[in-house]
N, CA, C and O of each residue as an XYZ file, in Angstrom:
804
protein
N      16.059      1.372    -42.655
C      16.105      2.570    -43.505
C      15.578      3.803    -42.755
O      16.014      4.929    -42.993
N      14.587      3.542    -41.804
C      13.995      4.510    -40.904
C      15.294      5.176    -40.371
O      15.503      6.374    -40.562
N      16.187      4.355    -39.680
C      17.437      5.540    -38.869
C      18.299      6.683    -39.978
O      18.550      7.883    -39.870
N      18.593      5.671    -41.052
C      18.776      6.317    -42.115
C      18.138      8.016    -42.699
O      18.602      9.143    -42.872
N      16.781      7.287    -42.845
C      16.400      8.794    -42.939
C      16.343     10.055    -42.069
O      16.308     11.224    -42.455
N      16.341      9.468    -40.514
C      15.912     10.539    -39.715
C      17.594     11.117    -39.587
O      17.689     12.085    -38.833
N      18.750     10.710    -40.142
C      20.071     11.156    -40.098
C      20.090     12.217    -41.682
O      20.641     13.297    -41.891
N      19.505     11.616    -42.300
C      19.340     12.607    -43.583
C      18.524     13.778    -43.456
O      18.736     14.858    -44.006
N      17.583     13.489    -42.697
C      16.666     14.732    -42.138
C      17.634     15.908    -41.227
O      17.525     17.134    -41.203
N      18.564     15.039    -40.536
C      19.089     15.977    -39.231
C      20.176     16.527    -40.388
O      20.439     17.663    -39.993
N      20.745     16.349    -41.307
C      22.174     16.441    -42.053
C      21.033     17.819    -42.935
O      21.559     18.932    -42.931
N      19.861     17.756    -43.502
C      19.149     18.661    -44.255
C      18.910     19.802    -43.513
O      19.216     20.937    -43.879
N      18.198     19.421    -42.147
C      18.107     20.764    -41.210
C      19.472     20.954    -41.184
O      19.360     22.177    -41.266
N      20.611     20.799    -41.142
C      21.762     21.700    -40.594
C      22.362     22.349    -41.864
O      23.340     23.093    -41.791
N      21.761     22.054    -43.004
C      22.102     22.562    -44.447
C      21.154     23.599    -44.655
O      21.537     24.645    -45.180
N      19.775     23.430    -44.258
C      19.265     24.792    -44.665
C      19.485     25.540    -43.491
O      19.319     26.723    -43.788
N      19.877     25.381    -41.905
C      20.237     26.594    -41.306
C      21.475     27.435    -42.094
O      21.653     28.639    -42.275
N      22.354     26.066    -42.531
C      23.954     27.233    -43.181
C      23.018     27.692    -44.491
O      23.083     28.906    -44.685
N      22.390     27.160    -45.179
C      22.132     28.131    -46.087
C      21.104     29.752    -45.983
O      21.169     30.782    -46.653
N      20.223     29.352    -44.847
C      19.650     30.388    -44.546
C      20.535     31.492    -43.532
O      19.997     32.478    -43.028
N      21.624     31.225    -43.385
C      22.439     32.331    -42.377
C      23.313     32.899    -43.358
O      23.545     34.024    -42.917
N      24.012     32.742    -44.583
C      25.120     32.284    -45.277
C      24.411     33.783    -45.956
O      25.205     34.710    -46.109
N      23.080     33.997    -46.320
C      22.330     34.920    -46.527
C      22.316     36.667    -46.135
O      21.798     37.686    -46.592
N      23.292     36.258    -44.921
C      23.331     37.734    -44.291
C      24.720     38.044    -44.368
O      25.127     38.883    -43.564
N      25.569     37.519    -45.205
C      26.824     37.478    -45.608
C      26.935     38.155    -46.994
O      27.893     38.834    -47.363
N      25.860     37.887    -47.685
C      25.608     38.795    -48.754
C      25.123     40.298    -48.556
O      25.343     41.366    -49.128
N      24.167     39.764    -47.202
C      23.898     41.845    -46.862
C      24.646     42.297    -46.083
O      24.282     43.369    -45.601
N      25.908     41.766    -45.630
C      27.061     42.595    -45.129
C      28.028     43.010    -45.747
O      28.587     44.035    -45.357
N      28.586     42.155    -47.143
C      29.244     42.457    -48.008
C      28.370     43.574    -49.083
O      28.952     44.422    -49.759
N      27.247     43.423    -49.077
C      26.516     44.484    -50.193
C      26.729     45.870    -48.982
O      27.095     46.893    -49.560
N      26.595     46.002    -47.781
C      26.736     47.236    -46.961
C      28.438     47.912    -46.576
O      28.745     49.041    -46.194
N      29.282     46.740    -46.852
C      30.656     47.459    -47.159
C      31.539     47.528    -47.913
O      32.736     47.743    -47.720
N      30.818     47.295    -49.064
C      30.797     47.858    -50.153
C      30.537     48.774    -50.851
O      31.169     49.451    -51.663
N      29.151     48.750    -50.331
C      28.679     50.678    -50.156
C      29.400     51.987    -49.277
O      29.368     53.177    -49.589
N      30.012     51.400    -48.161
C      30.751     51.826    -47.288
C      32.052     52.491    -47.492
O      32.471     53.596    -47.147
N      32.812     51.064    -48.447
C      33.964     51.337    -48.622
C      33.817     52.344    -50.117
O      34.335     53.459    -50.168
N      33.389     52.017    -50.752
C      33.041     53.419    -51.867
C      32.952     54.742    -51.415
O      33.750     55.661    -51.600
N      31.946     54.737    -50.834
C      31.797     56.401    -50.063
C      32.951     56.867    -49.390
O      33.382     58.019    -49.434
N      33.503     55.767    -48.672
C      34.945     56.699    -47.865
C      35.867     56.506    -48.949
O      36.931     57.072    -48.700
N      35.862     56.102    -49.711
C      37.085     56.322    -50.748
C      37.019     57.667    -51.863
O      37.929     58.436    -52.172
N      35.401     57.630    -52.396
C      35.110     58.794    -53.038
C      34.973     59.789    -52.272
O      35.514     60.817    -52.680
N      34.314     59.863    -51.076
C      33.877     60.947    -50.377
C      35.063     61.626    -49.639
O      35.401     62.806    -49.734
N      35.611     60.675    -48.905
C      36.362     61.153    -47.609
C      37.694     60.830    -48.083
O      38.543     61.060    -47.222
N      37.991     60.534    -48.784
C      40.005     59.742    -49.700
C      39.961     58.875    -48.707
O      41.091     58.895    -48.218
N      39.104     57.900    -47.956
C      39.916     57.156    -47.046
C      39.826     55.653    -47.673
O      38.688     55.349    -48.031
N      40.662     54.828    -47.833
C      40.526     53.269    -47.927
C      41.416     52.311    -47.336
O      42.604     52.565    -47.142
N      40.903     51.272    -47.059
C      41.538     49.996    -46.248
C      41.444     48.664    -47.193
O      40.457     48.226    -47.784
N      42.623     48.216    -47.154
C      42.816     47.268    -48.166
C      42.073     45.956    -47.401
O      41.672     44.996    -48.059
N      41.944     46.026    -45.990
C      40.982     45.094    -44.849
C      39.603     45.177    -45.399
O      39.082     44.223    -45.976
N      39.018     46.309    -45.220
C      37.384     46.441    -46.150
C      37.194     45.755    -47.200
O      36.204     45.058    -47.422
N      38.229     45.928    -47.981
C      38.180     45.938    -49.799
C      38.209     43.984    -49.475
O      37.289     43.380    -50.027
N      39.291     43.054    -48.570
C      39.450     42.318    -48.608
C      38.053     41.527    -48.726
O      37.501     40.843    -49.587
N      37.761     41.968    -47.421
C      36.567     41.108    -46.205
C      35.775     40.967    -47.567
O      35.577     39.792    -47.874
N      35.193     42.070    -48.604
C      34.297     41.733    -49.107
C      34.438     40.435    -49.806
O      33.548     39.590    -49.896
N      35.845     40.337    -50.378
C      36.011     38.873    -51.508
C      35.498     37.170    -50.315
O      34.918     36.095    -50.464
N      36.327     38.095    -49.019
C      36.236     36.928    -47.867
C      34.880     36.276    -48.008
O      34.729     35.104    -48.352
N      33.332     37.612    -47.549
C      32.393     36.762    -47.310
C      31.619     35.902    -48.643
O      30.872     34.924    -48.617
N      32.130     36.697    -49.759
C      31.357     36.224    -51.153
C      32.139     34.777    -51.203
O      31.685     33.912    -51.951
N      33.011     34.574    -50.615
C      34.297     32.937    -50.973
C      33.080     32.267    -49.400
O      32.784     31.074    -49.463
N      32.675     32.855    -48.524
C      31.891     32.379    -47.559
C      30.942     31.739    -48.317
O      31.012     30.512    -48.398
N      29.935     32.421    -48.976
C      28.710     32.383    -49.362
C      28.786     30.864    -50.586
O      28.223     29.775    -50.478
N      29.453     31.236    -51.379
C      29.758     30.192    -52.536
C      30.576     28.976    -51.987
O      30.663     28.186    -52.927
N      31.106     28.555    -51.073
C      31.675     28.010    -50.321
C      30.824     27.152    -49.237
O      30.873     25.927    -49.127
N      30.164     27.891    -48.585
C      29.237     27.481    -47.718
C      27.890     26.836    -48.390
O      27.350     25.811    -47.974
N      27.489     27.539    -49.391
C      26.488     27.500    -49.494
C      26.374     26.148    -50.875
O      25.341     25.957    -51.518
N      27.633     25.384    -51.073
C      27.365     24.354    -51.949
C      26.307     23.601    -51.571
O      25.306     23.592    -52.287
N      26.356     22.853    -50.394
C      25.229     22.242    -49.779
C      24.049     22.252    -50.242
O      23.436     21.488    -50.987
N      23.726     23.458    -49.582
C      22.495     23.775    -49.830
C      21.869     23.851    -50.954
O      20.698     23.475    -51.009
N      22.632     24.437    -52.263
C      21.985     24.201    -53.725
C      21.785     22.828    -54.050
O      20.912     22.523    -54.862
N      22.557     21.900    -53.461
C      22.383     20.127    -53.910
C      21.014     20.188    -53.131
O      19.940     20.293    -53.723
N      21.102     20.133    -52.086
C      19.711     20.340    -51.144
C      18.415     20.387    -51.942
O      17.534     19.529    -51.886
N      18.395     21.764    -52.880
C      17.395     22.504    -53.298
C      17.114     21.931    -54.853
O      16.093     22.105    -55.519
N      18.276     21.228    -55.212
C      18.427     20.801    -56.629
C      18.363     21.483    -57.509
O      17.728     21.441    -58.563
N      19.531     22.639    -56.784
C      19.738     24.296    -57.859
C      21.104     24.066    -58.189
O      21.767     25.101    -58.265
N      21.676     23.068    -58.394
C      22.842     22.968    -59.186
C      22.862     22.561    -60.447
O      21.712     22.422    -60.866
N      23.657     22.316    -61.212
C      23.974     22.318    -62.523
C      23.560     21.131    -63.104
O      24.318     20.306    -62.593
N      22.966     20.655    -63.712
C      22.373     19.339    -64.586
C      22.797     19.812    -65.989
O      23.059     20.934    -66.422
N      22.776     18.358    -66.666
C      22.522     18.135    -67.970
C      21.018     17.911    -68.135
O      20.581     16.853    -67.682
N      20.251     18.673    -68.662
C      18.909     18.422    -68.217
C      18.383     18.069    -70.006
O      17.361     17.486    -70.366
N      19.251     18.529    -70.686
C      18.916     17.343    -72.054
C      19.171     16.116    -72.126
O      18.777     15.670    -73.204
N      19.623     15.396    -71.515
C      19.812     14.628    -71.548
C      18.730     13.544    -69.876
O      18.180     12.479    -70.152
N      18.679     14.015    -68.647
C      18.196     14.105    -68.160
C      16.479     13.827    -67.909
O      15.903     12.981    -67.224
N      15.848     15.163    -68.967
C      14.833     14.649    -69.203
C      14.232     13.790    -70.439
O      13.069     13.914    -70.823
N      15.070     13.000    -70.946
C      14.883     12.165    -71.307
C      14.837     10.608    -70.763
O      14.491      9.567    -71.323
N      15.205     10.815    -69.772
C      15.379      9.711    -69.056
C      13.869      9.544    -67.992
O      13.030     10.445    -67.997
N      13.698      8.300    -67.136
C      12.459      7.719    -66.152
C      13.004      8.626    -65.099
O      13.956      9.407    -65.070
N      12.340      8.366    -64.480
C      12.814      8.981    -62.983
C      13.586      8.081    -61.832
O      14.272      8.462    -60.883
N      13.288      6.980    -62.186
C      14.460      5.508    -61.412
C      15.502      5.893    -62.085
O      16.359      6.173    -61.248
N      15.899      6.059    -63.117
C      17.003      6.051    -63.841
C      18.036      6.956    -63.671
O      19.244      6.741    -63.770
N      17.288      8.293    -63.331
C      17.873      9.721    -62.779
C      18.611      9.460    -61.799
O      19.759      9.868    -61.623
N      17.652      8.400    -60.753
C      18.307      8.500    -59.412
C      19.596      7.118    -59.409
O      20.520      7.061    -58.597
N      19.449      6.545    -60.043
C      20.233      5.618    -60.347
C      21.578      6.278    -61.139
O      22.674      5.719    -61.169
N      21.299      7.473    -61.722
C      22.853      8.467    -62.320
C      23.237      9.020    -60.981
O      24.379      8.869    -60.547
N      22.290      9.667    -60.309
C      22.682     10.187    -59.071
C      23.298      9.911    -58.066
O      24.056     10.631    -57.416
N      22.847      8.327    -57.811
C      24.002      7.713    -56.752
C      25.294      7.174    -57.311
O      26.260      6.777    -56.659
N      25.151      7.226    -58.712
C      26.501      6.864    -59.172
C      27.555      7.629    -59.033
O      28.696      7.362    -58.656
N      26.785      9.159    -59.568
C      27.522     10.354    -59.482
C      28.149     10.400    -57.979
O      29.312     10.158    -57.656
N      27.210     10.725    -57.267
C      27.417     11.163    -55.726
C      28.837     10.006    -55.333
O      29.952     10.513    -55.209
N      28.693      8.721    -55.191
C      29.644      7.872    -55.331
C      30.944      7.796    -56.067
O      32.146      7.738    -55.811
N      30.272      7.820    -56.933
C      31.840      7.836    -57.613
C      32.710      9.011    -58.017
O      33.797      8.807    -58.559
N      32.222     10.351    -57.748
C      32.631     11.404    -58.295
C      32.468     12.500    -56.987
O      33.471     12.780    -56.330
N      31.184     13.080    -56.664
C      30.972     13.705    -55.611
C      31.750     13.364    -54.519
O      32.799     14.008    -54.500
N      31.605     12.505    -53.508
C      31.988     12.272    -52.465
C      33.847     12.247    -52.489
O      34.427     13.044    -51.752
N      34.658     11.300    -53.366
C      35.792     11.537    -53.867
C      36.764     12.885    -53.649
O      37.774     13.280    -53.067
N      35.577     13.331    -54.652
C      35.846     14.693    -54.663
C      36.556     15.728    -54.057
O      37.523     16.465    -54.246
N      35.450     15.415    -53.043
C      34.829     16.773    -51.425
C      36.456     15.840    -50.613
O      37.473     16.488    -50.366
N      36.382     14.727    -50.405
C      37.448     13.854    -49.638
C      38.768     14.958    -50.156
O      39.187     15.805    -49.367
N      39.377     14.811    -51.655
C      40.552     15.205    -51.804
C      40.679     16.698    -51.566
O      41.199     17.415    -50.711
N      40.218     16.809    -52.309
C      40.069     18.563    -51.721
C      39.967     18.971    -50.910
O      40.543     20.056    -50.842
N      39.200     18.521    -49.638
C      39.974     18.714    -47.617
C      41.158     17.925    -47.963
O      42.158     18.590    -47.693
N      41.328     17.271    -48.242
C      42.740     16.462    -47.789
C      43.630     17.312    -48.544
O      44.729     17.197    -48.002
N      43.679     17.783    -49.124
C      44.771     18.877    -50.020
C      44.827     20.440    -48.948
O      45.824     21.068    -48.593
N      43.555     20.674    -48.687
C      43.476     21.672    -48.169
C      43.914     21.852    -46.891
O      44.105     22.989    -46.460
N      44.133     20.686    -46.097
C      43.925     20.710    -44.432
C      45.466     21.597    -44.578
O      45.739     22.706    -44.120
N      46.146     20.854    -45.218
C      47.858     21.092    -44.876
C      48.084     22.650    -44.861
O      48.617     23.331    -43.985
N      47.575     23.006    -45.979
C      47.385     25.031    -46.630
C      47.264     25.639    -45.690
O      48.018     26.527    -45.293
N      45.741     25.026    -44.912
C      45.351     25.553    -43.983
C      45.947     25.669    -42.412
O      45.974     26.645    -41.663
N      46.303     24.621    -42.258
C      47.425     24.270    -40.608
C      48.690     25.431    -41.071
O      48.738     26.511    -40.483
N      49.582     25.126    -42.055
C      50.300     26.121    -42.479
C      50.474     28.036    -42.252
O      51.355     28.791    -41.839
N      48.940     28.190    -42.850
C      49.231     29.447    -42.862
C      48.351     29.585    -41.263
O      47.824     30.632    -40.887
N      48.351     28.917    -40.860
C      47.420     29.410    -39.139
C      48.814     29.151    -38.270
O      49.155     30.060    -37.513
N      49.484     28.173    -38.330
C      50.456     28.358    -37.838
C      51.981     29.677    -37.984
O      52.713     30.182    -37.132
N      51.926     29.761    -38.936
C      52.881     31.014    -39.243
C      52.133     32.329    -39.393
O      52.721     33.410    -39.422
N      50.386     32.152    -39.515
C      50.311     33.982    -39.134
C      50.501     34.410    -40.406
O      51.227     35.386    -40.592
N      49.755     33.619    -41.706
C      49.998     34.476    -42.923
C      49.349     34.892    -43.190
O      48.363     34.155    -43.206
N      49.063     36.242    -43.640
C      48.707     37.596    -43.774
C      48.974     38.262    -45.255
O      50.000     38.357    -45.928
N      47.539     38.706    -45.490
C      48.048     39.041    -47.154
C      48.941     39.889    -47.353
O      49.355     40.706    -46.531
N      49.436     39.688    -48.911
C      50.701     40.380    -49.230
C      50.456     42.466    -49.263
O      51.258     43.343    -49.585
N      49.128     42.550    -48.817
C      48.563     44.014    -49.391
C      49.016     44.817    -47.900
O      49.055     44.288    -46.789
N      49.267     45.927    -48.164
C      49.242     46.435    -46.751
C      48.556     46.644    -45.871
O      48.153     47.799    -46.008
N      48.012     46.057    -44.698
C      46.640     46.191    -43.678
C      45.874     44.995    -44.204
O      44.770     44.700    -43.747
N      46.517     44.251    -45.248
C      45.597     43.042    -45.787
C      45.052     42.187    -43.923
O      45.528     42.380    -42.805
N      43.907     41.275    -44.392
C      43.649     40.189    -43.594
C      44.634     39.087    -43.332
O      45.760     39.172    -43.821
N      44.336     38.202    -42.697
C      45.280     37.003    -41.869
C      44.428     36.192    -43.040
O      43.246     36.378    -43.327
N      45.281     35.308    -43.597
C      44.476     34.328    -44.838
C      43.801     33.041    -44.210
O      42.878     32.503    -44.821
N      44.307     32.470    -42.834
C      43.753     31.274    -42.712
C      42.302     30.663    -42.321
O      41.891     29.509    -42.201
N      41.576     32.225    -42.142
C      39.793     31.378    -42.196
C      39.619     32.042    -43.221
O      38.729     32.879    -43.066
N      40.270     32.041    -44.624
C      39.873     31.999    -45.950
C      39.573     30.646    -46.654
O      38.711     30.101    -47.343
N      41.163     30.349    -45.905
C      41.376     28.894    -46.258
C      40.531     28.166    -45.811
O      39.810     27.556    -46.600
N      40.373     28.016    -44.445
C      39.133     27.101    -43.496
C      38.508     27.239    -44.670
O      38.804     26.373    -45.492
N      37.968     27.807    -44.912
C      36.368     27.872    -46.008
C      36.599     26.290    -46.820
O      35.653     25.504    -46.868
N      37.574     26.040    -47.263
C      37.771     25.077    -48.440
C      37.202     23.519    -47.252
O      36.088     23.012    -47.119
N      38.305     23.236    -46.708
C      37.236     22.119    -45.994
C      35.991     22.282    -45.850
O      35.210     21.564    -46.474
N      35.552     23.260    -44.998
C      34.380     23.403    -44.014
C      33.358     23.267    -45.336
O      32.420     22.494    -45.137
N      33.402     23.946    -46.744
C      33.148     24.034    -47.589
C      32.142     22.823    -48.229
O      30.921     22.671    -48.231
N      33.435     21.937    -48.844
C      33.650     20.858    -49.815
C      32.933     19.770    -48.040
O      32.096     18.932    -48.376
N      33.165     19.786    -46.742
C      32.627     18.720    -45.298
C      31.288     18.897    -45.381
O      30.642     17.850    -45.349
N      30.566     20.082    -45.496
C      29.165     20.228    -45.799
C      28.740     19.472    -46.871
O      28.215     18.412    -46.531
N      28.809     19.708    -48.236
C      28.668     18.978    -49.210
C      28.697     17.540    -48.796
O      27.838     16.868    -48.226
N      29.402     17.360    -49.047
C      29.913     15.662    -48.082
C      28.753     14.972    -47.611
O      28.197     13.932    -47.966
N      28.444     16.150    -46.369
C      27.216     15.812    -46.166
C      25.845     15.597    -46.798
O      25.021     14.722    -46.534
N      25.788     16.463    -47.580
C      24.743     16.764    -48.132
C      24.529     15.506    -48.912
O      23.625     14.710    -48.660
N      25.370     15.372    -49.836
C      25.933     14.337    -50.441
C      25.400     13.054    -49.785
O      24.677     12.412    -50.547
N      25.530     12.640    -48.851
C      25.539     11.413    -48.323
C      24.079     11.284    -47.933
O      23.439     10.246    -48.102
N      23.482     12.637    -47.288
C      21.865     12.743    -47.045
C      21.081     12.270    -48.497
O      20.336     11.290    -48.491
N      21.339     13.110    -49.804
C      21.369     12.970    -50.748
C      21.029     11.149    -51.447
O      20.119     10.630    -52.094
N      22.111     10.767    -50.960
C      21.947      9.500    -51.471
C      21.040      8.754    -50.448
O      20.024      8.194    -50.860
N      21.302      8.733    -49.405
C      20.151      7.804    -48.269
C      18.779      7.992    -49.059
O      17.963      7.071    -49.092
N      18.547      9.210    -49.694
C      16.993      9.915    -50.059
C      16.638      9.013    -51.432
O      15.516      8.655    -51.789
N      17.818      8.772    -52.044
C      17.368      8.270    -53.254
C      17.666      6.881    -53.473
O      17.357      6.271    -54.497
N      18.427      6.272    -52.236
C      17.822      5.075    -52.316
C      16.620      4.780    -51.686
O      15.822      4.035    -52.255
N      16.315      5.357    -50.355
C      14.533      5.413    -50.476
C      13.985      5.156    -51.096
O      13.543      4.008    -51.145
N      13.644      6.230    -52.072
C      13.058      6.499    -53.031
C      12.808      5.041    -53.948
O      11.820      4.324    -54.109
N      14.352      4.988    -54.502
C      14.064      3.360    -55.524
C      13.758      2.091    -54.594
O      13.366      1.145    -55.276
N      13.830      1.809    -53.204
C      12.999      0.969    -52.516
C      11.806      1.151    -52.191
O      11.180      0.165    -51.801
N      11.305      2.126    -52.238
C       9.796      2.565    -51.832
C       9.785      3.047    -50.512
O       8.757      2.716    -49.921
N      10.446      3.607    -49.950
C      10.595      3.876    -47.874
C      10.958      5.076    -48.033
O      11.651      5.525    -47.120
N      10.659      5.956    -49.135
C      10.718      7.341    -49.035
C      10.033      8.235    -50.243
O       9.680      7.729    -51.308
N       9.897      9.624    -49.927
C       9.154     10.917    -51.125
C      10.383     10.876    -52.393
O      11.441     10.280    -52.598
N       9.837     11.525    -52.830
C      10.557     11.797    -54.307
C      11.679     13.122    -53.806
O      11.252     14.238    -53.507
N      13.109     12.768    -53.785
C      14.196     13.813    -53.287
C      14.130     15.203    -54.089
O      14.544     16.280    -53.659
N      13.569     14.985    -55.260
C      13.996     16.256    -56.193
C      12.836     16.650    -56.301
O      12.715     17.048    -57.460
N      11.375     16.838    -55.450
C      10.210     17.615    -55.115
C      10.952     18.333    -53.847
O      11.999     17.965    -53.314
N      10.168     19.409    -53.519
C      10.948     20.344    -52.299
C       9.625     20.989    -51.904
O       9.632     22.208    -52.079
N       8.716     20.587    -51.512
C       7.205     21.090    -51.299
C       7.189     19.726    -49.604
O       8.057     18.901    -49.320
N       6.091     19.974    -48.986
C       5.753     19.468    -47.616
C       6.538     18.213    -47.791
O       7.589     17.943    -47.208
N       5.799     17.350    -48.809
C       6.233     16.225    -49.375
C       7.992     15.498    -48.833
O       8.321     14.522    -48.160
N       8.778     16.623    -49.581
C      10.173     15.832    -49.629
C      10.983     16.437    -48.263
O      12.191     16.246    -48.118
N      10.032     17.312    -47.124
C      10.730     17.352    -45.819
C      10.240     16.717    -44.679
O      10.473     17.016    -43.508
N       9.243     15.434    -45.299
C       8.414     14.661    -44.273
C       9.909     13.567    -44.225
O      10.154     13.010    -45.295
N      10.735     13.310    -43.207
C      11.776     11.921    -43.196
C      11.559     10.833    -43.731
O      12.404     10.093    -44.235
N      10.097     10.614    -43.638
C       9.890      8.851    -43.736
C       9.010      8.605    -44.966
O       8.888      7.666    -45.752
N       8.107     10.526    -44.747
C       7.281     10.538    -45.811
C       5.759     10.034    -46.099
O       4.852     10.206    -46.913
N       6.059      9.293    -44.902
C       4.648      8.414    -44.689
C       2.873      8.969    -44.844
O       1.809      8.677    -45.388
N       3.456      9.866    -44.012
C       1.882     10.105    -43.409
C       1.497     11.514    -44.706
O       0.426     12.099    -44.541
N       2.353     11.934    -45.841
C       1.873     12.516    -46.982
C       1.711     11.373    -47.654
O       0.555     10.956    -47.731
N       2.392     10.878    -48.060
C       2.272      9.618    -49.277
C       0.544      8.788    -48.954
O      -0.323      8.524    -49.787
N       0.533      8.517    -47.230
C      -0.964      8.527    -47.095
C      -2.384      8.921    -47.612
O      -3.415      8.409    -48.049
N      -1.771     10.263    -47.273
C      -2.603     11.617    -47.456
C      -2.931     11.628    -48.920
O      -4.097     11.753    -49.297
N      -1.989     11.509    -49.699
C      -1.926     11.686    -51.227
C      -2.626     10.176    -51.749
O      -3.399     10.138    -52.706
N      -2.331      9.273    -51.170
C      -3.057      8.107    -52.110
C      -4.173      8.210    -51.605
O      -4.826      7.281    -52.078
N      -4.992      8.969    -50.704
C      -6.340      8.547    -50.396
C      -7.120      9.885    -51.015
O      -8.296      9.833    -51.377
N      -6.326     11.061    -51.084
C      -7.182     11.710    -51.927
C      -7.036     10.981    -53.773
O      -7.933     11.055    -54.612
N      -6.068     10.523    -53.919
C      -6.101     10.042    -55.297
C      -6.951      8.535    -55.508
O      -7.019      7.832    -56.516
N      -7.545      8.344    -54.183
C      -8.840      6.903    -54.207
C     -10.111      7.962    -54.275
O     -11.040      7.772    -55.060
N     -10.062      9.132    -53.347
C     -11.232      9.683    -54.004
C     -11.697     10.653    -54.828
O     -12.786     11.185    -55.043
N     -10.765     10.728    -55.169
C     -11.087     11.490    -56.909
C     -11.308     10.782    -57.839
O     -12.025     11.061    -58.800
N     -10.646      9.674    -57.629
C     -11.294      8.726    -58.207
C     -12.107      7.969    -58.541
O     -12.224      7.454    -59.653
N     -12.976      7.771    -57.297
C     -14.457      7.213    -56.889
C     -15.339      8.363    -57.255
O     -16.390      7.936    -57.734
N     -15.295      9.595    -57.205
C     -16.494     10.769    -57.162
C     -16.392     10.864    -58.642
O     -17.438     11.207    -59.191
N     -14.897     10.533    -59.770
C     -15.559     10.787    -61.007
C     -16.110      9.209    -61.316
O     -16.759      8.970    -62.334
């Protein structure tokens, strides 16, 4: 389970670098946006390329950045239902989910997408607007997208079967705790201050 985790560790670092870069995609689209306003009000000038790029990097950001919200466990729950439940039990919906639904998923949707994508890179398609962008690293986004996830996904589950064997932190804490791989040497740390708090009362 040890190799296991230290592959879930390496699959997490490469999810929070895309999510921490994915970040400056929002302050380039918030700056030509501002951009493209002013030369349109100010100066009559506009480019249907400007106007594009912005939809481009926001389809970047939401695209890219699926990962990383599974990562952070900022995606969407049923959390009535949820917290009603143990915490084995959670993770026991979770690998079901991830399995039977998640992973599936992310699979068909590159596999639908690859073709779109070879397509319009091969013929040079170009939006229908005048001065529009070339569409095919729009498209890229959809694999590269849904391949991250995937990943995440799969880190995801290594973590929570850990977890229900005992050879790992709790996945859905995000404090020192759940970025130690193995987890060990907190889980240490934590049962020996919880022997002596115990002894001093």
């Amino acid at each position: 389970m040890g190799m296991l985790l230290k592959i879930s560790h390496l699959i997490d670092t490469l999810t929070r670098f895309v999510g921490r870069s994915i970040i400056w995609l929002i302050l380039a689209a918030t700056l030509i946006s501002a951009a493209n306003a002013i030369a349109r009000k100010g100066l009559n000038i506009g480019s249907n390329a400007m106007l594009e790029i912005q939809w481009y990097l926001f389809a970047a950001v939401f695209m890219l950045g699926a990962g990383h919200a599974f990562l952070e466990n900022a995606h969407v729950r049923i959390d009535v239902l949820a917290n009603k439940l143990g915490k084995r039990a959670r993770m026991y919906i979770d690998i079901g989910g991830i399995l039977l639904f998640l992973l599936p998923m992310c699979y068909l949707i590159s596999n639908f997408a690859w073709p779109v994508l070879s397509a319009a890179y091969v013929s040079g398609e170009v939006s229908s607007n005048a001065g529009g962008l070339i569409r095919w690293p729009l498209y890229a986004l959809v694999p590269a997208g849904f391949g991250l996830l995937a990943l995440q996904g799969i880190s995801e589950l290594i973590k929570r079967v850990a977890f229900l064997t005992g050879t790992g932190p709790d996945p859905t804490l995000h404090d020192a705790d759940a970025h130690d791989p193995l987890g060990t040497e907190h889980a240490q740390h934590d049962h020996q201050a919880t022997a002596t708090g115990g002894a001093s009362k």
